[in-house]
Structures are given as structure tokens and as C-alpha cells.
N, C-alpha and C positions, 0 to 999 in steps of 0.2 A: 274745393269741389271734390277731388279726389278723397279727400277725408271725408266729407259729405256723405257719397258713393260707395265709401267703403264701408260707410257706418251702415247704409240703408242694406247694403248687399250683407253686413253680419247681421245686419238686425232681423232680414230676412232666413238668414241661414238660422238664427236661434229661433224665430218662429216657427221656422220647418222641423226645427230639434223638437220644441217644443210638442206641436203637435204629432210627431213620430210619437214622441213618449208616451201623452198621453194617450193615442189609438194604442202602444204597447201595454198600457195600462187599462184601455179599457179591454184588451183584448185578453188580460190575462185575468182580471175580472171576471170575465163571461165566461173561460172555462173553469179557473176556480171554483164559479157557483155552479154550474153546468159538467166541469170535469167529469163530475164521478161517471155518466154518460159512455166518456174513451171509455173506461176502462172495466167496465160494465162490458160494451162493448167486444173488446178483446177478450175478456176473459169468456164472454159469451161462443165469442168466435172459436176459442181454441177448444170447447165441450163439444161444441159442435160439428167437429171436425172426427169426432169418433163414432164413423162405420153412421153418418146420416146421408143417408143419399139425398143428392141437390135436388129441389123440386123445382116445376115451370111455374111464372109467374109471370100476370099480366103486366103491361104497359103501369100502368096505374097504379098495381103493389108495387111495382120495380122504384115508382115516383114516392109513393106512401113511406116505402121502407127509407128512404136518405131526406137528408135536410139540407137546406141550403148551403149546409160548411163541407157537406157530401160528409157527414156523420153516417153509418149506418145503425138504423135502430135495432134492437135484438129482435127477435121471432118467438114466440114461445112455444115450448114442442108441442105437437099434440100428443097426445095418450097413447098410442097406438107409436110413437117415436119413445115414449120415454119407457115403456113396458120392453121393445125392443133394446134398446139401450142397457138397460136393467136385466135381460136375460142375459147379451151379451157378458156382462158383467159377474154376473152368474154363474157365466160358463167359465168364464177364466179364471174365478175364485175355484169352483168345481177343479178346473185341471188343475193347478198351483197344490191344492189339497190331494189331488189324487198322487202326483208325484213325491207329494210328501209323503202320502201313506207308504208308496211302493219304496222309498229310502227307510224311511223306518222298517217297515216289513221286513226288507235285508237283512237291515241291523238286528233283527229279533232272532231272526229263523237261521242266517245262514251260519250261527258259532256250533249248529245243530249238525250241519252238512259236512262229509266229508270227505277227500278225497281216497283211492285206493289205489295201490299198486299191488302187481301180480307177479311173483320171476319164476320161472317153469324150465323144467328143465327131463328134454324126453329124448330117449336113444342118444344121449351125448350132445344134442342139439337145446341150447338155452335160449331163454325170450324175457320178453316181459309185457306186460298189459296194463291197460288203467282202464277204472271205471268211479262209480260214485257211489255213498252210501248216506243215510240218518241215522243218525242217534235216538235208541228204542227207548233207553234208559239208564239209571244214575250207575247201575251194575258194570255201563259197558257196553253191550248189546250193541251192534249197528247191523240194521238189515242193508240187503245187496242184492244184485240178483244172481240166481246160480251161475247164468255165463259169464258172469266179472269173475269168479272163484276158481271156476272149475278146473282140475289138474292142478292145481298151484300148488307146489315147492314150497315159496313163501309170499305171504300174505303183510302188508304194511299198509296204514294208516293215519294219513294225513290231514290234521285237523286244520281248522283255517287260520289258527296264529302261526301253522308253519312246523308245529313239531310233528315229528313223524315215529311212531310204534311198531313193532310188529303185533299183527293179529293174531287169533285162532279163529281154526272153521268152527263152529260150535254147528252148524246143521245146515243141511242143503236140502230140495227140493225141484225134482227135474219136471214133476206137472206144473209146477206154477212158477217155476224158474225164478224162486226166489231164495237167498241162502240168509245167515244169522253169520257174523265174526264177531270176538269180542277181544278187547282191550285190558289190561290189568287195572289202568286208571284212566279218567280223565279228566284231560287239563283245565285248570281253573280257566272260567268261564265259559266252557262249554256246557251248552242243554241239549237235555231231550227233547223231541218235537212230538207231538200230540198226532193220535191218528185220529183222523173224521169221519165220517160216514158216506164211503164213494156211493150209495143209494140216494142220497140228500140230492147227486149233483145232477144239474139237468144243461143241455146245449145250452150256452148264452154266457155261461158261469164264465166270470174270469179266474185267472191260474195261472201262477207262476213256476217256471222250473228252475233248481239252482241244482250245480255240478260241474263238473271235468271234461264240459269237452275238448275233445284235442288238445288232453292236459292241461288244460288253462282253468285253471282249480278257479271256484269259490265265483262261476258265471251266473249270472240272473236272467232268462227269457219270460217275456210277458205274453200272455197268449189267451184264446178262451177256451172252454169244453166243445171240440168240433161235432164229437156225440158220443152216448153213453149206450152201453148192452154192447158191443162189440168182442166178436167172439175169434181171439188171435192163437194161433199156431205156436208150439213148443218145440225147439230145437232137435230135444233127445228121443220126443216120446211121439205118439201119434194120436195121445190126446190134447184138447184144447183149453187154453185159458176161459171162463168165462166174464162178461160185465166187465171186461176192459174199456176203460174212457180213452178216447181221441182227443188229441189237443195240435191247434195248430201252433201253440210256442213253441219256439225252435230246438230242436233234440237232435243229439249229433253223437259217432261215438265219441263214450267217455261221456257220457250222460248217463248210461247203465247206471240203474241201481239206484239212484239220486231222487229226491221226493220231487212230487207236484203238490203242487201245494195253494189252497184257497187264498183270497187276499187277507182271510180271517188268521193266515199262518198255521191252516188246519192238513196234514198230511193227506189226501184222497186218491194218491196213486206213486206208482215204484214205475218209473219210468225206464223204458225196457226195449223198445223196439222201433222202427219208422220202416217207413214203406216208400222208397226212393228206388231208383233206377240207375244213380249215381253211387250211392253209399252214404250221402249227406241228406241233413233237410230238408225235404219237399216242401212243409207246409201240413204233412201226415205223422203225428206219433204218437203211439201207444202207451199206456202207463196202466200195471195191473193193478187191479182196485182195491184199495185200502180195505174192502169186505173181505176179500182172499186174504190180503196180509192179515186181519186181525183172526181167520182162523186157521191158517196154516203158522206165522210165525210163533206163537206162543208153544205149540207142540214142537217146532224145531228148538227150542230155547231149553226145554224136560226132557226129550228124546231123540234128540239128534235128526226127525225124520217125520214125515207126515203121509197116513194110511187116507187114499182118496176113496170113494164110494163109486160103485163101477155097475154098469146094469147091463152092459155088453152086447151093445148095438151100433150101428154106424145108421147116418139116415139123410135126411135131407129135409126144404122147406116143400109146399106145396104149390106151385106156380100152377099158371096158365095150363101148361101143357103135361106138368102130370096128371092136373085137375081132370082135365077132360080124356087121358090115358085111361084114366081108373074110375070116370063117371062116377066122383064125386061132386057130392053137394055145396061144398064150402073148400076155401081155401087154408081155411086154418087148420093147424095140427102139425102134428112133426111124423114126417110117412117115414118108416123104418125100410131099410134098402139091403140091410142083411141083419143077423145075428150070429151070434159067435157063438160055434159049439159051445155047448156046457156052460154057456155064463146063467148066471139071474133070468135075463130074458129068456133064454133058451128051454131054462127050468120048468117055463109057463107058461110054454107054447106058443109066444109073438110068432107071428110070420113075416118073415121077410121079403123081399120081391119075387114074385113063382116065375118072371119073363118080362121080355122087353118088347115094346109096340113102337114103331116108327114114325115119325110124326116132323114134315117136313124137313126129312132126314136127320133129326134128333133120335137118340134109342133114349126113351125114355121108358123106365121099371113100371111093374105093371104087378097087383097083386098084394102086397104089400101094405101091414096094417098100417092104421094115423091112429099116435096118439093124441087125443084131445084134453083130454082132464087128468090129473094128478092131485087126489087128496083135496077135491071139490076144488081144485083151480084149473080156469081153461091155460089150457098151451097152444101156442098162437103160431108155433116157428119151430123149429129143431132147436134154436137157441135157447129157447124157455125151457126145451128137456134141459137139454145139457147145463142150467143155470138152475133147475130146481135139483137135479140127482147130484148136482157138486154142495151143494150145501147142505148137504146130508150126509150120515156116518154109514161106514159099514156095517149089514144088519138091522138098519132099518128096512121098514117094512111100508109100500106104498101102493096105495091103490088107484089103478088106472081106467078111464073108459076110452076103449080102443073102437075105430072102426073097422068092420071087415066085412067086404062082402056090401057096404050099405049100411049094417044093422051093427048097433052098437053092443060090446060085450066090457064085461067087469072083468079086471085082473087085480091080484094083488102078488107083489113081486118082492122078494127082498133082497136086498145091493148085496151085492160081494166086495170083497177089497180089490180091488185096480190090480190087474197081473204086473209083474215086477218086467217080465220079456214082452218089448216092444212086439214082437211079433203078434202075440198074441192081441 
């Protein structure tokens, strides 16, 4: 009996085997022929997982979407999912690309860039300064700007493999506060950088700055053109830079001198100044525009010097409240506010302002020609003067239509050379 028993209790336990294996078999059967399904499936799942937002679904899709083994069936995107998906896509080949341009870009532009030192030494009292400069050309040449230079004892030049030269000043410039040093030679694989055309550049433009600041040679700031026509102040003199470009990449000292530069590796500005409260960064800085540098640097380069075009006025724009001061018609034009004995203007009788009218306790000038046109172009601002008579030689000859009075009169004027004494 007990053998009997034992026989039916294995014969029962191999039947149990039996049909384990084969549900094992029929089960691995059904995914076999059905597998491909999982993994469809998961690989479905894990696309879907990038940047799709989960949607609501009925009762009924929720039942539609799984099967009896709680398989979940894939969804197919719609159009509107997979054009998202695809910009996504897009964008981060776009930045991936952009990053790589800006590492190349470095690599192209910055054996161009270079650093400067200054060592001075006045009534017994010694220093030293840093600033930044590019390479003009295969001769040597690197422009700078004149206050990285100025007074310097000795001038040295530090290229970006690290060797270091003395310079010479070859030419400075206190209106446009840009100067020339040159080198006897330069080291293998250094270039010159290509100047551009700072008129081309408009707000929006991207631009990079490379330089020294706070000595830490051979820096890269990414930035854009914050705005262009900007008309900046010169240290020695009490005339103005014109059509300086704004950029908000970061400019700090020891930026002096050092280009800005298009993402094309095109030079469009001599970076030169910021407007901070601290002495660092704001977020504000200037760089004089490549149109300056392409006409003042080449005459520093023959002549050590550059003769500006001077018509011998101070003035201002036309607001609100000179407008109605002077019962003018328009706001345009650049209203003269004085003249300077004996200049160009003076030669031709401009008038300056004859008195001042009070105006919610502003003294605002009163009398006082506008000029409006220069050589059949309207002038819109003081700045348009000062940006059309800077790109002009001494002895040229210009004709203006002035207001006075109301009634418009013809001049024609010719520039004299920029007096040498601030004063004047």
C-alpha cells in the first residue's frame, strides 16, 4: 500500500511537473511569437519619456491601452508631439553646434590677442599697468588703446604661447584714445585679425570679447551689441569718441585695448571703457568702432599721429523743452549752444545761444541755430553732427542748412584741424 501511495503521490507530483512545463512552454511560446510587443513596448516607453507631457485619458483608453497580461500598447505620437519633439531636437543640435563654433572661434582668433604690460616710472615713483591688444599685421603692428600706453618707460608684449617682447610706441592718439606698438617679430603661429565693418553691426548682433582682465591673459566673454551710435567721452581731451558700440559681455580692467570681435572672427571694436559705479562690470561697455580704427590707425602707423576735422561748436540734442524754448517746429537737428571764437563756425557766422528761458525751473538756451542737413543728409541729433564732421578731413568743405529764426539759411563751412590745447 504504501508503495502503492507513493507511486500515485510521484505519479501525481510528475503530472504536476509535467503540466508546469508545459504551461512553461506554452508560455514562453506566446511571448516568443508575441515578444517583439515587450520590447517595442519599452523602447516605446523610454522615447517617450523625452519632454512629452502626460495626457488625460478616459476610463475606456485606459482599458483599450493594456491587455489582459497588463502589456501596455504603444500610442502613436500625433504631429503636433512629434514636430515638438523634433524642434526640441533641433535646439540642442543648434546649442551643441553653437558651442562648438565659440571653441573654434577661440582657437582661430585668440593666437591674434595679446597681452600688455606697462612699467612707468615718474618723480622717482615706479608702477606698472596691464592692458590688451590685436595683432594689425604680419609687420608687427598691434593696436591698443592710448590709456593702456600712456607715459610708459617700458612697453612688453605678451603673446598667448607665453612669450613675452618689448614693444615700441609707433603712434598714439588722445581723440580716439587708440595707440599702434610694434614688435621686431612674431612668434610662429601668431595672426593678424581682420577689421569689419562696425556700420554692418546692428543691436541683437552677437560678439565676443577676448583679453587681460585682471591680468588673466587670453579670457573669452560672450555677449551681444547692447546698441550702436553711442557717443563716449575721452580722458585727455574734451572732444568725443563717435559710433561707439555697447556690448553687454563682460569688460573689466585689463580689457583695454583688446578686440570685440563678430562670431565671423571679424574685429568691429577696440574695447575701451564701462560704465560701473564699482570699477567692474556692470553689464555696460564700450568698444571704439572698427570705422575709427580703420581711419585713425593707418595714419598712426606713416605718422606717428592723427590730424581730426574740427568745426568748433559745442551743442546739444533738441528735446521737449528746448523745442518749445525756441518755438521750433521739429525735434530734429543738432541746436548749437555756443561757438568758439575764431573756429570754422565762427568764420560763418552760426549763432550760438543769445539767452536762457526758464522752464519748470530748467534754464534751458534759447536762440540758438539747428543744424539740420549736411551735404543733402538730414542730422537728427548732435550725435549725427559730431559723426558726420569726424569722418571728414581737415579743409573740407561742407554745406549746411541751418535754422534760425524759423527760416531756414544755406552755409557752407570748412573744418579746420582740432586745436592741439584742451582749452580751447
Amino acid at each position: 500500500m504504501r508503495r502503492k501511495r507513493f507511486a500515485w503521490i510521484a505519479g501525481l507530483g510528475c503530472t504536476a511537473l509535467i503540466l508546469i512545463v508545459l504551461i512553461g512552454l506554452g508560455g514562453l511560446l506566446y511571448f516568443v511569437t508575441g515578444g517583439g510587443d515587450i520590447f517595442q513596448v519599452e523602447g516605446a516607453t523610454r522615447a517617450s519619456t523625452v519632454d512629452v507631457p502626460a495626457a488625460k485619458t478616459s476610463e475606456a483608453e485606459a482599458a483599450a491601452a493594456t491587455d489582459a497580461f497588463g502589456r501596455v500598447t504603444p500610442t502613436p505620437l500625433s504631429s503636433q508631439e512629434t514636430a515638438s519633439r523634433q524642434e526640441g531636437l533641433d535646439g540642442m543640435d543648434a546649442a551643441a553646434m553653437e558651442e562648438g563654433s565659440l571653441a573654434s572661434l577661440y582657437r582661430d582668433v585668440n593666437p591674434g590677442v595679446v597681452n600688455i604690460r606697462v612699467y612707468l616710472r615718474q618723480a622717482g615713483v615706479t608702477g606698472r599697468g596691464a592692458g590688451s591688444g590685436f595683432v594689425l599685421d604680419e609687420e608687427g603692428h598691434i593696436v591698443t588703446n592710448h590709456h593702456v600706453v600712456a607715459g610708459a618707460n617700458l612697453v612688453t608684449v605678451i603673446f598667448y604661447e607665453g612669450t613675452e617682447v618689448e614693444a615700441e610706441i609707433v603712434g598714439t592718439d588722445t581723440d580716439s584714445d587708440l595707440a599702434v606698438v610694434k614688435v621686431d617679430q612674431l612668434p610662429e603661429g601668431v595672426c593678424p585679425l581682420s577689421l569689419g565693418a562696425s556700420s554692418d553691426v546692428n543691436p541683437g548682433d552677437s560678439v565676443i570679447a577676448i583679453g587681460n582682465p585682471f591680468s588673466l591673459g587670453s579670457s573669452m566673454t560672450l555677449g551681444i551689441v547692447s546698441a550702436v551710435g553711442r557717443t563716449i567721452p575721452t580722458a585727455e581731451t574734451p572732444f568725443s569718441i563717435p559710433s561707439a558700440i555697447q556690448t553687454d559681455a563682460a569688460i573689466n580692467p585689463g580689457n583695454s585695448g583688446g578686440p570685440l570681435l563678430t562670431m565671423d572672427g571679424q574685429v568691429i571694436g577696440v574695447n575701451a571703457q564701462i560704465e560701473s559705479t564699482t570699477g567692474t562690470n556692470s553689464g555696460v561697455g564700450f568698444a571704439i568702432p572698427s570705422d575709427v580704427v580703420s581711419l585713425v590707425v593707418p595714419t598712426l602707423v606713416e605718422d606717428g599721429s592723427y590730424s581730426w576735422p574740427w568745426l568748433g561748436v559745442s551743442g546739444t540734442d533738441v528735446g521737449l523743452l528746448l523745442q518749445d524754448a525756441n518755438n521750433l517746429d521739429t525735434q530734429d537737428g543738432a541746436y548749437i549752444v555756443t561757438v568758439v571764437e575764431d573756429g570754422p563756425a565762427a568764420k560763418v557766422a552760426l549763432q550760438g545761444a543769445t539767452g536762457q528761458r526758464e522752464i519748470l525751473g530748467q534754464e534751458i538756451p534759447v536762440g540758438g541755430d539747428v543744424i539740420i542737413e549736411i551735404d543733402g543728409e538730414p542730422i537728427e541729433n548732435f550725435t549725427d553732427l559730431l559723426t558726420t564732421v569726424a569722418f571728414r578731413q581737415p579743409g573740407d568743405r561742407l554745406g549746411l542748412i541751418v535754422l534760425r529764426d524759423g527760416q531756414r539759411q544755406q552755409v557752407v563751412v570748412e573744418l579746420d584741424e582740432r586745436p592741439t590745447s584742451p582749452g580751447q
